[in-house]
C-alpha positions as CSV (number, residue, x, y, z in Angstrom):
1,X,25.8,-27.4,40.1
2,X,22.3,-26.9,39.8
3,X,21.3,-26.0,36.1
4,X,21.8,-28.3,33.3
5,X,21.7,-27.2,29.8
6,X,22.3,-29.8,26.6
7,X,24.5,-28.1,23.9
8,X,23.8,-29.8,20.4
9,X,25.5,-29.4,17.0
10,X,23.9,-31.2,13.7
11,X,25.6,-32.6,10.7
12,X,29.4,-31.3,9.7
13,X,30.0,-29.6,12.8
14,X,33.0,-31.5,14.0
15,X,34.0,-30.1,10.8
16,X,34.5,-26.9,12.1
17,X,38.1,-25.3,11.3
18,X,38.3,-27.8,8.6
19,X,35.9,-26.5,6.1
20,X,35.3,-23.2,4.5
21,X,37.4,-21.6,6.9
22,X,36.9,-18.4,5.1
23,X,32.9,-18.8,6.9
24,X,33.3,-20.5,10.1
25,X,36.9,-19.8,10.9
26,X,40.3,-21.9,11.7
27,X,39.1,-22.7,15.4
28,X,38.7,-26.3,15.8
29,X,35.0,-28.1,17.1
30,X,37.3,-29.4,19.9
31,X,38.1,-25.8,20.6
32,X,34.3,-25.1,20.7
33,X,33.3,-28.0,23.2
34,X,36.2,-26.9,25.3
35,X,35.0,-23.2,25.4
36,X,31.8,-24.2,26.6
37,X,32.7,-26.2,28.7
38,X,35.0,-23.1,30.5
39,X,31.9,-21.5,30.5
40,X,29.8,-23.7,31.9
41,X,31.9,-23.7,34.7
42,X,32.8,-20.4,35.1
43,X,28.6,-20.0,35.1
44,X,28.4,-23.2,38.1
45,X,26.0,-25.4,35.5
46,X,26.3,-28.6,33.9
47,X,26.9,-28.6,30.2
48,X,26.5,-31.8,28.1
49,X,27.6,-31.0,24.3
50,X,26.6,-33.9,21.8
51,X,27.3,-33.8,18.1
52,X,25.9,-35.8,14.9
53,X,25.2,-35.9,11.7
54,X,22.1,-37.8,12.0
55,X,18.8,-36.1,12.0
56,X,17.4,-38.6,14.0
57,X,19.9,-38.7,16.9
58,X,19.3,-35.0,17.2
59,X,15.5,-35.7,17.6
60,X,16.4,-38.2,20.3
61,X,18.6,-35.7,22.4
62,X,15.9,-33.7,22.3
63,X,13.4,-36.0,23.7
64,X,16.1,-36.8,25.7
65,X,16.5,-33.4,27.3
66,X,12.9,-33.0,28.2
67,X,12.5,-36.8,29.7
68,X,15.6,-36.0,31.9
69,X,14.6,-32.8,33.1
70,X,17.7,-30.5,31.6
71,X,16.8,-26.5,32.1
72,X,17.1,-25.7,28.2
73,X,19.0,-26.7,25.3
74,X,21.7,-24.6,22.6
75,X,21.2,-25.8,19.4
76,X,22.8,-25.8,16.2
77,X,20.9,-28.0,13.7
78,X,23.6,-27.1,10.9
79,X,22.2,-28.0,7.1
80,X,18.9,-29.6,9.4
81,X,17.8,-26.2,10.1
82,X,16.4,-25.2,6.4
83,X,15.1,-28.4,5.8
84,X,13.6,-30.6,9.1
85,X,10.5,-30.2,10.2
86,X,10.7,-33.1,12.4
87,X,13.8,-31.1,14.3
88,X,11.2,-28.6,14.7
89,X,8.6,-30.6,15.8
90,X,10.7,-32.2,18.5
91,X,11.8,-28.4,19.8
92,X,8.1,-27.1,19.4
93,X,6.7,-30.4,21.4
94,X,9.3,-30.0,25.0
95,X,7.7,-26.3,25.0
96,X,8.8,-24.5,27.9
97,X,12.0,-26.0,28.0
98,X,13.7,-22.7,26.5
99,X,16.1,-23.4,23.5
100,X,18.5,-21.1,21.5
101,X,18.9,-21.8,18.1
102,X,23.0,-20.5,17.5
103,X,24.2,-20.4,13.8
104,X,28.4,-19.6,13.5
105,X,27.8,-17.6,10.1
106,X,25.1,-15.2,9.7
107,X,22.2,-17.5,7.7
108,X,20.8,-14.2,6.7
109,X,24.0,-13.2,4.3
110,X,24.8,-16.9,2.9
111,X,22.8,-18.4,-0.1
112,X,18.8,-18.0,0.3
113,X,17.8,-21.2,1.1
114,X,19.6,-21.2,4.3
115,X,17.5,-17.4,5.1
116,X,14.8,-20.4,6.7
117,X,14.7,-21.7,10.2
118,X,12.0,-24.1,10.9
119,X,13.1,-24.6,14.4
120,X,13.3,-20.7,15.2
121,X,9.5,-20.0,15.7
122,X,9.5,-22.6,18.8
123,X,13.2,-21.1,20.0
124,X,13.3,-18.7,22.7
125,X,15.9,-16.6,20.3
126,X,18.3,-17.1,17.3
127,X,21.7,-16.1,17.6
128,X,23.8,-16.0,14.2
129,X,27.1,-14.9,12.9
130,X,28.6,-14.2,16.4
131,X,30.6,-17.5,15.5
132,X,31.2,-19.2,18.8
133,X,30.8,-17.0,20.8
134,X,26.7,-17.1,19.7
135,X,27.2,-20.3,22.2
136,X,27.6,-18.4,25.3
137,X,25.6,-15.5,24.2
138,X,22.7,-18.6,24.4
139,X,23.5,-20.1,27.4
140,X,23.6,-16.6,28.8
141,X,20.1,-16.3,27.6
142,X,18.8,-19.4,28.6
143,X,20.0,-18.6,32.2
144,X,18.7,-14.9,32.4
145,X,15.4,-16.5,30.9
146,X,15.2,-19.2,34.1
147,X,16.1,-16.6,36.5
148,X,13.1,-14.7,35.2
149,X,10.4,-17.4,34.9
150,X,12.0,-18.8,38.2
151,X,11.4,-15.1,39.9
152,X,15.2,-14.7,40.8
């Protein structure tokens, strides 16, 4: 395995197929992780997927991801994305390590408040309301993004 990407989901995540199933669906976060995971493999890289709902922690594992070299991060700040600039300081500051902001829902057809990214301007792309799927569709993007920079 040669790539490594960091896969990181904010607060109430592992909530997934628990709450509001009517937005983010019956599929389980243990569902999620293992999906990834397939994919990962399926794709020859090494995926590590780390959930909390502690802004800080989400800071560190992006520190974390620049200090030990991973090739780009997936992240899905949850609730942190309208509100923390400090998430989007940490993503702005590891610049070029490519990341992928992924939303489940479509942030664009919720309440209006959640219409702001502060982390998006420093992300390579935003993927939302291709549920988990908008998980691969980043790594995907991450990859074909190295592959170009890289001259492959």
């Amino acid at each position: 395995m040669g790539r490594k990407l960091m896969v990181i989901n904010g607060p109430n995540l592992n909530m997934v197929g628990i709450r509001e199933k009517e937005i983010y669906g019956s599929n389980t976060f243990e569902s999620l992780i293992q999906m990834i995971q397939t994919a990962a493999k399926e794709r020859d890289i090494e995926v590590d997927c780390r959930q909390s709902n502690h802004e800080g922690d989400l800071v560190d594992w992006i520190q974390e991801a620049y200090f030990k070299q991973f090739d780009g991060i997936v992240i899905n700040p949850g609730a942190y994305t309208h509100t923390s600039i400090a998430i989007a300081d940490a993503v702005h500051a590891i610049e070029p390590i490519p990341v992928v902001e992924v939303h489940i829902s479509d942030i664009l057809k919720r309440e209006e408040f959640r219409h702001i990214s502060y982390e998006a301007p420093y992300c390579l792309d935003q993927i939302k309301g291709h549920g988990f799927d908008g998980y691969i569709e980043a790594m995907d993007l991450i990859l074909a993004h190295l592959d170009k920079t890289e001259g492959k």
